[in-house]
N, C-alpha and C positions, 0 to 999 in steps of 0.2 A: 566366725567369731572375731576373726582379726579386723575385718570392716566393720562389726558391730562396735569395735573397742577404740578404733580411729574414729568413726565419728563420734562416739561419746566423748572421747579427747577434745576432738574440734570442738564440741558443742560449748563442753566446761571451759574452754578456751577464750573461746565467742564472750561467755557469762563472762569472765574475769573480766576480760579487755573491756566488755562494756560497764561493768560496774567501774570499774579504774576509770573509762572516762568523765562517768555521768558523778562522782564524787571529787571529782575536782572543777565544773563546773559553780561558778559561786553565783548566790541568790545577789540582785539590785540589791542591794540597801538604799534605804533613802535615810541620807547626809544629813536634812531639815531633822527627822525625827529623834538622832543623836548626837544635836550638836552639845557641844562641851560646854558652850557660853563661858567663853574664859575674857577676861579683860586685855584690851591691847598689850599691855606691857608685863604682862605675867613673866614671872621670874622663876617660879620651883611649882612643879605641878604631879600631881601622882595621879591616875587614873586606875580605878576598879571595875574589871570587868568579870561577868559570870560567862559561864561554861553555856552548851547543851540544853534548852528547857529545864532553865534554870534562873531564867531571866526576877523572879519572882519569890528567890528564896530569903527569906528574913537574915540571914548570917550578913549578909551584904551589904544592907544599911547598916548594920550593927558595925561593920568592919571599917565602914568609911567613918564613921561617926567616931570610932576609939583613933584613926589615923588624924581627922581632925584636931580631937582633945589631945595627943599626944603634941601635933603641931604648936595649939594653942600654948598648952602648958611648957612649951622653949619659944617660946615668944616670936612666934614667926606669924605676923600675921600677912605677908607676903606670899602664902602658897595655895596654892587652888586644889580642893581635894573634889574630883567627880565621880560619879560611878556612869560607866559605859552598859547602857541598856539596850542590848544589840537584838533585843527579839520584836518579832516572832521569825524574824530572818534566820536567826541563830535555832530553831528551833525543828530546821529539818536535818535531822543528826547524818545524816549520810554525806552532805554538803554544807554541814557547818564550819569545817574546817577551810574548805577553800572560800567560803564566805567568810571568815577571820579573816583570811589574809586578804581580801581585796577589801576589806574593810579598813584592814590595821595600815597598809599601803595609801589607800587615799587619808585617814587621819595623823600620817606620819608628814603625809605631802601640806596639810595643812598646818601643822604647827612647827613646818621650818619658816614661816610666817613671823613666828613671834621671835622677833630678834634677841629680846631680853631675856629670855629661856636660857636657864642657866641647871639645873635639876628635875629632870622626869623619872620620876619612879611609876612600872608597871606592876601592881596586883593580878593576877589572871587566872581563873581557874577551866580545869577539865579541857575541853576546846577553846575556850576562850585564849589559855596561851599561844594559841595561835598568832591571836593579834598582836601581842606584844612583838615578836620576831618580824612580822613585817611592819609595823611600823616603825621602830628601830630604821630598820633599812629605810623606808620609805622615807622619814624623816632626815638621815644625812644622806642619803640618794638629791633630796629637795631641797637644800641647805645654799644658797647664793656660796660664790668662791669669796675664800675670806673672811667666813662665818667659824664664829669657835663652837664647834656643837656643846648643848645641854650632854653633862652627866646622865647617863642613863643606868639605872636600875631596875632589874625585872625578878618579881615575887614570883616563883609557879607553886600551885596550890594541886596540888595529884595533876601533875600537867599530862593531858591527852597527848599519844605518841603517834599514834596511824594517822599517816601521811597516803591521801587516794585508797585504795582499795589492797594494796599489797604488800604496804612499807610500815611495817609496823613500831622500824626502831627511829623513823626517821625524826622524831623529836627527842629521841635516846641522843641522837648524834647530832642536833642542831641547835635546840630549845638553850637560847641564852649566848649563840656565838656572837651578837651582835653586841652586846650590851656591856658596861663596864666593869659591872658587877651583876649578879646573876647567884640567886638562891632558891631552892628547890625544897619543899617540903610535901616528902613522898610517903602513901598508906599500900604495905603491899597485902594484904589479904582483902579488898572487898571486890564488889563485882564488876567493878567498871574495866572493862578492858582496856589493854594498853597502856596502863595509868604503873605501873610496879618498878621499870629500871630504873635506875639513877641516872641524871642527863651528865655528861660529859661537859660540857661546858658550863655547871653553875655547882655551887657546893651543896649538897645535896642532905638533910635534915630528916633521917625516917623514923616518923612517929608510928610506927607498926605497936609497939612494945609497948608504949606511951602509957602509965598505969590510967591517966582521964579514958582511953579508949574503950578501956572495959564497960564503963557506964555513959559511955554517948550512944545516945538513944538512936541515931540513923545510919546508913550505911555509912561503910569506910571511905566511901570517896567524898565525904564529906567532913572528915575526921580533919584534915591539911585545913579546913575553912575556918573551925573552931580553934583549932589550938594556935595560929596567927592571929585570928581575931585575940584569943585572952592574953597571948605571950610575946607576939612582936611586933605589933604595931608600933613599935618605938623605931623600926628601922624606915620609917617616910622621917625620920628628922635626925635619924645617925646614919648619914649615908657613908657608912664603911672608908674611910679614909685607906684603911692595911690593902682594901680591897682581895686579890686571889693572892695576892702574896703569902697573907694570914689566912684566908680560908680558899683552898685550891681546887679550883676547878676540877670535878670528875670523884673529888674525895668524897664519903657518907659517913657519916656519924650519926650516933644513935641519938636520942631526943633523950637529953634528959627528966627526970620530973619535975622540975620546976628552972625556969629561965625568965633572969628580970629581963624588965623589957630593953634594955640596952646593953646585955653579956655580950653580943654580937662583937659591936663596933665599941665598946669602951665606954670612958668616960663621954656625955656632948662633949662636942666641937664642931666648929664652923667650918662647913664647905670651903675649899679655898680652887680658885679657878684652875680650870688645867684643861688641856686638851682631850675632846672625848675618842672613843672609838674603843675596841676590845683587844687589844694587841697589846702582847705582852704583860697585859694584866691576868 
């Protein structure tokens, strides 16, 4: 019994280590298929990206489309709003995570490009938050010396936590260290795994309790997509001035029932330049 019980050991050992490899492995994406088409001299740009075979969910147009109007309606016709359509790459869930990140790395490395960049706000859901963390990085990793990096902002929408095959908190403890400001809107009862802690580094919003939850008609892990879609889209054109000062990192509050769409960050106000990076905010 005791050699039957070691190699069962080894064998389950073998299974982990090789799953743990083979999900950090990322898919090619090809570049051509998601480019952004952004204009040379882009100045404020927010990108939305979906999660997991998810590439195709209608909440997503709907959410670019109110981050638009919101734009429109403070008179910015200076900002580029895209959605990031990462599939069918993004579509093998076991390796969609480390394809996020050598995705979000090479589009990070491409818009230290745009010298004028002055405001990037990330939208991300499910796996998809992935992208936003590496290209954060990617982005002032790529940034010429003497560049004032873009303000960055990153939305997670039930942000995916399993990092490879074993780390399940590892977006518990990463998701949003890079970024200026960093908000979290989290659903803890539905099935998606991984999706329930609060991130530590962004302020964290759970709409668990939310009274709209009772009658949204799809699962929970999709509940974060709707209630940003009807209630904050106003935060791509209030980009948090108080920043974690006023809303601190690691902290969760409950969702209340109704939130205008700029309770966040206050009154508008214009962006005023400042040096980017995550320290000390």
């Amino acid at each position: 019994m005791p050699g039957k019980t070691l190699i069962a050991v080894l064998l389950a050992t073998a299974a982990v280590a090789g799953m743990e490899l083979y999900t950090r492995m990322p898919l090619a994406v090809d570049l051509a298929a998601v480019d952004l088409d952004l204009p040379a001299d882009v100045r404020a740009l927010t990108i939305v990206a979906h999660g997991s075979v998810d590439g195709d969910n209608p909440l997503f147009p709907e959410i670019v489309t109110r981050i638009r109007d919101h734009y429109a309606a403070a008179g910015r016709p200076d900002v580029a709003v895209r959605f990031l359509h990462w599939a069918p790459w993004s579509d093998q869930r076991l390796r969609a995570v480390a394809t996020a990140e050598q995705l979000g790395t090479q589009l990070g490395g491409m818009l230290a490009r745009y010298p004028e960049l002055s405001e990037l706000q990330l939208v991300t859901h499910s796996s998809g938050t992935y992208i936003a963390d590496a290209l954060c990085e990617g982005y002032r990793q790529s940034l010429p010396p003497q560049s004032r990096p873009a303000r960055v902002t990153m939305v997670f929408l039930d942000a995916f936590q399993l990092h490879g095959f074993v780390d399940w908190r590892h977006g518990a403890r990463n998701h949003g260290r890079c970024a200026d400001f960093a908000l979290a809107v989290i659903n803890t009862d539905d099935v998606a795994p991984a999706t329930s802690a609060p991130l530590r580094n962004a302020w964290n919003i759970n709409v668990t309790a939310h009274p709209g939850r009772a009658t949204f008609p799809r699962n929970g892990h999709y509940w974060p997509l709707q209630y940003y879609r009807d209630l904050l889209p106003g935060l791509a054109n209030e980009p948090l001035e108080a920043s974690h000062q006023r809303y601190p990192r690691g902290a969760v509050v409950q969702a209340p029932a109704t939130v205008p769409a700029n309770a966040l960050s206050g009154s508008p106000s214009r962006r005023q330049a400042h040096r980017g990076g995550a320290a000390g905010r």
